[in-house]
MOPAC internal coordinates of N, CA, C and O (Angstrom, degrees):
PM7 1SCF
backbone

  N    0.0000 0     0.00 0     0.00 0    0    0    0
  C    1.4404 1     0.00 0     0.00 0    1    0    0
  C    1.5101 1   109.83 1     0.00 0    2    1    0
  O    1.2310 1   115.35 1    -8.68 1    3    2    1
  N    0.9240 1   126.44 1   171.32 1    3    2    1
  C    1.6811 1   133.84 1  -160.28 1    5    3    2
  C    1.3221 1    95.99 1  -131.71 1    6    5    3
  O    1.2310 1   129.85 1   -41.53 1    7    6    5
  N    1.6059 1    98.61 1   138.47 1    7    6    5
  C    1.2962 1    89.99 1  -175.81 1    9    7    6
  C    1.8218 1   126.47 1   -81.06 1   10    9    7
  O    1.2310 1   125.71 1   170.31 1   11   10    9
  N    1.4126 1   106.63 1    -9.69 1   11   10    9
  C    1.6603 1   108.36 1  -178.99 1   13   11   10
  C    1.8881 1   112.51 1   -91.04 1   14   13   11
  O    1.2310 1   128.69 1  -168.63 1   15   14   13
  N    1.4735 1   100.86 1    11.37 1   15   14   13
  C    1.3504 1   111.17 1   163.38 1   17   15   14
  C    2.0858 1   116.39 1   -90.38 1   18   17   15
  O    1.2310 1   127.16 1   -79.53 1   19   18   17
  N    1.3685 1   103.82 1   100.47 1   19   18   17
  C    1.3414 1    94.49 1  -179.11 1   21   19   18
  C    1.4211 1   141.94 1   -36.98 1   22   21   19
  O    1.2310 1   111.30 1   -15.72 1   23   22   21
  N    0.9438 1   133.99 1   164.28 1   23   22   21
  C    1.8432 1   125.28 1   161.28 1   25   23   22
  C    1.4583 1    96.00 1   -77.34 1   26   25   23
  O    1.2310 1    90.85 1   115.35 1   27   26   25
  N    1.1403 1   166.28 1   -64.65 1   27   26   25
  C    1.4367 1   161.60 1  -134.60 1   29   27   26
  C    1.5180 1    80.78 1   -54.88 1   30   29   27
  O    1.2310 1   121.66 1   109.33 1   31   30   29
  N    1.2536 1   114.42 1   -70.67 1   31   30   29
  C    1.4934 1   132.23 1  -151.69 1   33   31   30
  C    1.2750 1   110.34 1   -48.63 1   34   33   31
  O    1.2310 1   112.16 1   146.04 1   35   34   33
  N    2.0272 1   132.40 1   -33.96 1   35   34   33
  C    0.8879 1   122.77 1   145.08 1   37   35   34
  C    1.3369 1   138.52 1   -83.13 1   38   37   35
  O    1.2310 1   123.79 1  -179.84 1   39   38   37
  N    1.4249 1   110.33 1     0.16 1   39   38   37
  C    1.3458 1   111.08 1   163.30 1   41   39   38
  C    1.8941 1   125.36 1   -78.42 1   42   41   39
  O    1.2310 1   134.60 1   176.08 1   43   42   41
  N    1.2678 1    89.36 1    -3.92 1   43   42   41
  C    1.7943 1    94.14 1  -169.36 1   45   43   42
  C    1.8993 1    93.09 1  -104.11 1   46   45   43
  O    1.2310 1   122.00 1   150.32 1   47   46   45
  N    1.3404 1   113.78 1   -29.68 1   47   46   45
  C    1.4543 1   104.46 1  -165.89 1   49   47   46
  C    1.3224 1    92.27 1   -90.90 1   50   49   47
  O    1.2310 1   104.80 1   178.76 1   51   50   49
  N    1.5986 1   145.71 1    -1.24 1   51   50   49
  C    1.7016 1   145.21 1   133.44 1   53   51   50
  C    1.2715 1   112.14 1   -60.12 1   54   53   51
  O    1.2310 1   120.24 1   124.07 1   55   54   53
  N    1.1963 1   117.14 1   -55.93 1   55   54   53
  C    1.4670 1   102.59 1   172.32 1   57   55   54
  C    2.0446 1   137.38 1   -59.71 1   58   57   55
  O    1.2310 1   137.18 1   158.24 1   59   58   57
  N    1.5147 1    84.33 1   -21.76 1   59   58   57
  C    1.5313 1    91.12 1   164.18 1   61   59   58
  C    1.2712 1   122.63 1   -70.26 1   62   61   59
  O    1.2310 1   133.02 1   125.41 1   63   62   61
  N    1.5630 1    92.44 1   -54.59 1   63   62   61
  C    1.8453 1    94.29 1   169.29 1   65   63   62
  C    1.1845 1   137.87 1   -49.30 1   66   65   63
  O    1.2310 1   130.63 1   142.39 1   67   66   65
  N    1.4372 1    97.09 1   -37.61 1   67   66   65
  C    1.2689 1   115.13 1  -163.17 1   69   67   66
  C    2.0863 1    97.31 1   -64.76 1   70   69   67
  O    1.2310 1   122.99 1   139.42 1   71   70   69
  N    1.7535 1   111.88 1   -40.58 1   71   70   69
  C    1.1612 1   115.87 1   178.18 1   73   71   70
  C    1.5502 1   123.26 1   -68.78 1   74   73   71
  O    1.2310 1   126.96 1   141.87 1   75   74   73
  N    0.9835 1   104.21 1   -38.13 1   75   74   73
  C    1.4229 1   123.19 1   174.41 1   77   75   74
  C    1.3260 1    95.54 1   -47.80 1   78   77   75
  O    1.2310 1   112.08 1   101.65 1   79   78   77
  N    1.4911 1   132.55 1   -78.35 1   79   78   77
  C    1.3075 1   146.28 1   170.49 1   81   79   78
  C    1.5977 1   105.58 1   -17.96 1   82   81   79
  O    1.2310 1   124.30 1   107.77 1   83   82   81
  N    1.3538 1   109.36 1   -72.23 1   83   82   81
  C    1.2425 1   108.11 1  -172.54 1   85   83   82
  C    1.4396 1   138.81 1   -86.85 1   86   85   83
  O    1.2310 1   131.84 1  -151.04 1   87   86   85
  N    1.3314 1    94.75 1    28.96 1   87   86   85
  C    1.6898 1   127.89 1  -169.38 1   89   87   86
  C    1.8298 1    84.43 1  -107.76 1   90   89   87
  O    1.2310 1   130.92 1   130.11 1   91   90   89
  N    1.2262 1    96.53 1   -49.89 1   91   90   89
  C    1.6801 1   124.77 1  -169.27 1   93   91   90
  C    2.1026 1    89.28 1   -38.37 1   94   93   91
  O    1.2310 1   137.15 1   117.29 1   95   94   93
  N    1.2959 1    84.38 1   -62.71 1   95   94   93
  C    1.5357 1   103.19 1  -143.55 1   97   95   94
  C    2.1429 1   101.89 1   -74.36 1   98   97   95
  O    1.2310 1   143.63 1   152.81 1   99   98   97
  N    1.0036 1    71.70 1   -27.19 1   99   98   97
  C    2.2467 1    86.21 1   162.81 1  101   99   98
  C    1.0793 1   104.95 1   -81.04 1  102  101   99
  O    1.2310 1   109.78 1   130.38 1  103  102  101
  N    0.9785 1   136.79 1   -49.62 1  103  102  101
  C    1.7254 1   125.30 1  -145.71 1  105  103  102
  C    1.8495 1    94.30 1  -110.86 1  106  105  103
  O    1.2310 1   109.49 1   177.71 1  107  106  105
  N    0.6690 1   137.32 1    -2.29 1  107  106  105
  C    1.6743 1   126.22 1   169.54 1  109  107  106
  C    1.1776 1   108.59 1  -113.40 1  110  109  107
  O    1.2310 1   129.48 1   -34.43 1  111  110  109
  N    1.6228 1    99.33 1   145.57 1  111  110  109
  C    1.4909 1   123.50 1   168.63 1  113  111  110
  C    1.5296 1   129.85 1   -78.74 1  114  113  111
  O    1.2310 1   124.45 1   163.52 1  115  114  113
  N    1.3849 1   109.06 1   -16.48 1  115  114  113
  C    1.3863 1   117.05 1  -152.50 1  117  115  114
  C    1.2006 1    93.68 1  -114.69 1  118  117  115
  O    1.2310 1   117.95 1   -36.24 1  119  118  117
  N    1.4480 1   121.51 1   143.76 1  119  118  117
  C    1.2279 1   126.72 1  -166.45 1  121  119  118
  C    1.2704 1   105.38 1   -88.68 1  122  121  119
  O    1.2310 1   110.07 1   158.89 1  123  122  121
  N    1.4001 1   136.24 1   -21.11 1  123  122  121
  C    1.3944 1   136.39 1   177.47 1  125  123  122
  C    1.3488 1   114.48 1   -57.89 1  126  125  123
  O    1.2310 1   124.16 1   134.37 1  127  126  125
  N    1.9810 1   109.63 1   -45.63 1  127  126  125
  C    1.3467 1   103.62 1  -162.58 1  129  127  126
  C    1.7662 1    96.88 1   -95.97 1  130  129  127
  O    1.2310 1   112.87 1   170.52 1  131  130  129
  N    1.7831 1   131.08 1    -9.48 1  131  130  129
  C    1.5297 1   123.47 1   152.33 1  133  131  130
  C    1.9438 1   107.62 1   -47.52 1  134  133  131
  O    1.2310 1   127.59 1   147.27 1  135  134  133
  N    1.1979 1   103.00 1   -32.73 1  135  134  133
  C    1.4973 1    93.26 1  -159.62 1  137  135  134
  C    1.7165 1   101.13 1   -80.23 1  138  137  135
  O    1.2310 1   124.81 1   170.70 1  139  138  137
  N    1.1987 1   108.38 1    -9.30 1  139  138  137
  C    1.4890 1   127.07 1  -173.01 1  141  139  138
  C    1.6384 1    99.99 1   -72.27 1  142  141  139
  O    1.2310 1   134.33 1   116.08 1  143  142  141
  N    1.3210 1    89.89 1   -63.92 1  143  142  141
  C    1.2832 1   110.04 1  -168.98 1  145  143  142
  C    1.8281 1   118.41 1   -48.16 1  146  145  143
  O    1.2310 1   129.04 1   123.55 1  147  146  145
  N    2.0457 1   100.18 1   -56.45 1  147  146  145
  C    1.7797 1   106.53 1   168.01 1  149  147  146
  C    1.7622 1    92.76 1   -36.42 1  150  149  147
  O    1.2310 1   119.48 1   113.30 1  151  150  149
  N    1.3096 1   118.61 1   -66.70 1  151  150  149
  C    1.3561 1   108.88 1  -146.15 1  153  151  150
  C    1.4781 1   120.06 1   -38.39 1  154  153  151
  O    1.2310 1   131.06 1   124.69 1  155  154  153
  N    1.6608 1    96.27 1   -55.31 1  155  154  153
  C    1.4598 1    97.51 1   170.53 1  157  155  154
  C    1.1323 1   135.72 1   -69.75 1  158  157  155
  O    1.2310 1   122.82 1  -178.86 1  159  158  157
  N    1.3665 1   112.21 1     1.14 1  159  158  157
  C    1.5574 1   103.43 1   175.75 1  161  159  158
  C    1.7998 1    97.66 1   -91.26 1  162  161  159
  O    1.2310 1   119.72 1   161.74 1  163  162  161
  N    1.2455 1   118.14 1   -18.26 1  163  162  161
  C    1.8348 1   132.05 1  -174.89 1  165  163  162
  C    1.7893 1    89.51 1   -76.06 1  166  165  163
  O    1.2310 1   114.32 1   137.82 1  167  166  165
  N    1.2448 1   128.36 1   -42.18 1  167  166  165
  C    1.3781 1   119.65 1   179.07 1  169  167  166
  C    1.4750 1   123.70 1   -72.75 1  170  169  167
  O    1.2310 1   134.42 1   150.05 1  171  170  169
  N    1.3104 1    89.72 1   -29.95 1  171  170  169
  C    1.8674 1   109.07 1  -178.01 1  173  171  170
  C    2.1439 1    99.09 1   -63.85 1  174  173  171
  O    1.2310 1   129.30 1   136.54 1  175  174  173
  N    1.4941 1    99.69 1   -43.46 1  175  174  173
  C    1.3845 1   126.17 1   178.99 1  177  175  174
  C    1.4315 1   110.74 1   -46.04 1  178  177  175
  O    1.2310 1   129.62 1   130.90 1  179  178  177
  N    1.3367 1    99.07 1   -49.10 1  179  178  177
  C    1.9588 1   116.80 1  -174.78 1  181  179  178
  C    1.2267 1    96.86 1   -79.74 1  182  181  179
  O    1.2310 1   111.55 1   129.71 1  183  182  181
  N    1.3561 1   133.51 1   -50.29 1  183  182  181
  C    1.4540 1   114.56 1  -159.44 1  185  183  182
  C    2.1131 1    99.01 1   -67.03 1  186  185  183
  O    1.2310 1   126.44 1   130.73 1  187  186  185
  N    0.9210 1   105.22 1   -49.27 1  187  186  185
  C    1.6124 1   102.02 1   167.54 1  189  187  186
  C    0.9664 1   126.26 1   -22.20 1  190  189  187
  O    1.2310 1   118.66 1   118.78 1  191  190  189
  N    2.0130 1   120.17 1   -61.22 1  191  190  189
  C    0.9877 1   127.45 1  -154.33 1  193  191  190
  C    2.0548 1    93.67 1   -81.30 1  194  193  191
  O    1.2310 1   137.27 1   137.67 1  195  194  193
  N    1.2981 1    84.16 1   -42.33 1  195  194  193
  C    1.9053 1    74.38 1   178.82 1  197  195  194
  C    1.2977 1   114.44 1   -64.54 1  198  197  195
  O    1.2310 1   114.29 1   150.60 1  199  198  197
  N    1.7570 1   128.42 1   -29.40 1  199  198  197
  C    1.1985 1    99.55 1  -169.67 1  201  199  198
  C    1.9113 1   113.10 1   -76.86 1  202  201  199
  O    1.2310 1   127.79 1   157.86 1  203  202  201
  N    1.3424 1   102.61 1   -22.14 1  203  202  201
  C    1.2183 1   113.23 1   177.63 1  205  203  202
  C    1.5538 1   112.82 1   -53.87 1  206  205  203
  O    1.2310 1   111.79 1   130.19 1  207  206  205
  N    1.4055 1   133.08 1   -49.81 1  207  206  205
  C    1.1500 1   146.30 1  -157.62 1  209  207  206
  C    1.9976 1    96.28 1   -79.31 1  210  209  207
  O    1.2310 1   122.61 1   128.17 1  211  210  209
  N    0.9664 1   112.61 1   -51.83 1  211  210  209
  C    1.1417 1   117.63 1   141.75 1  213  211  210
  C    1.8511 1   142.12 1   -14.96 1  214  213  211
  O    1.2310 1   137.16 1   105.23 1  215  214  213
  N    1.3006 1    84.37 1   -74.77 1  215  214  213
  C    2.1456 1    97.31 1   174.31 1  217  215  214
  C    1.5515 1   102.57 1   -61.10 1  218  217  215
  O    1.2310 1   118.72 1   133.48 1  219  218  217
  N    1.9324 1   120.04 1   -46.52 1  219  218  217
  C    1.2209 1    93.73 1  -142.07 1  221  219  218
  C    2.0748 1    99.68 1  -107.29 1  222  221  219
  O    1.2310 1   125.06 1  -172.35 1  223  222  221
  N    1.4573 1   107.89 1     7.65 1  223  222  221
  C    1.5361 1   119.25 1   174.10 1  225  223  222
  C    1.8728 1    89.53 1  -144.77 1  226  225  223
  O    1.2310 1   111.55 1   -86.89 1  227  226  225
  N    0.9854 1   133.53 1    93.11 1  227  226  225
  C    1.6616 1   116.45 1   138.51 1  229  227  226
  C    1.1100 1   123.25 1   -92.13 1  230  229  227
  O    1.2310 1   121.92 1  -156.73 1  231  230  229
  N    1.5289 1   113.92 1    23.27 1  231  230  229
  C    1.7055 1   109.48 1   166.70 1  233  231  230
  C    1.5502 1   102.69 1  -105.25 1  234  233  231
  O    1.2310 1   114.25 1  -178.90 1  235  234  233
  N    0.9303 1   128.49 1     1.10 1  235  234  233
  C    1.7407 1   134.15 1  -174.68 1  237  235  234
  C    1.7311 1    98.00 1  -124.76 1  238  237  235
  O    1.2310 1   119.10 1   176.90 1  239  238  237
  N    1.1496 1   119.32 1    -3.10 1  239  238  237
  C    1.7155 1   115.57 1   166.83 1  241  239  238
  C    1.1597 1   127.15 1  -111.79 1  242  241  239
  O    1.2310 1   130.49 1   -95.71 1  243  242  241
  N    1.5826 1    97.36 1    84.29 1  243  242  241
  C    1.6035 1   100.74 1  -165.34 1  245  243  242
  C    1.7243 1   124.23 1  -119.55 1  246  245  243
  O    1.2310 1   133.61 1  -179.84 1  247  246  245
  N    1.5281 1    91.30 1     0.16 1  247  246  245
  C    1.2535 1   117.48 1   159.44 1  249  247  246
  C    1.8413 1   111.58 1    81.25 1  250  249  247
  O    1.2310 1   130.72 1  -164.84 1  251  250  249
  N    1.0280 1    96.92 1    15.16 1  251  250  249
  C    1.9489 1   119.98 1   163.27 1  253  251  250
  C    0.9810 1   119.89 1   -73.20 1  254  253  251
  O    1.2310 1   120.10 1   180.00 1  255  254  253

């Protein structure tokens, strides 16, 4: 991540996903596209956890 890219900015493109996902996971019948759906809300999940790990050490996130 760069540093003149905000945290909001990854907190809103998780939070989209994360809705999208769980719009996903209400509104379908089929278990293929629910299982679609967990994922992205589990990716929406990851981008969080990285951007977080990120804001509050980026001298210890170096991806080694």
């Amino acid at each position: 991540m760069s540093s003149d890219i905000p945290l909001e900015n990854f907190l809103l493109l998780s939070a989209v996903l994360f809705a999208i996902g769980f719009y996903g996971v209400l509104a379908r019948r089929s278990a293929i596209l629910i299982l679609v759906s967990v994922e992205l809300m589990l990716a929406a999940t990851s981008i969080n956890m990285v951007a977080f790990a990120w804001y509050i050490d980026p001298d210890r996130f170096t991806g080694l």
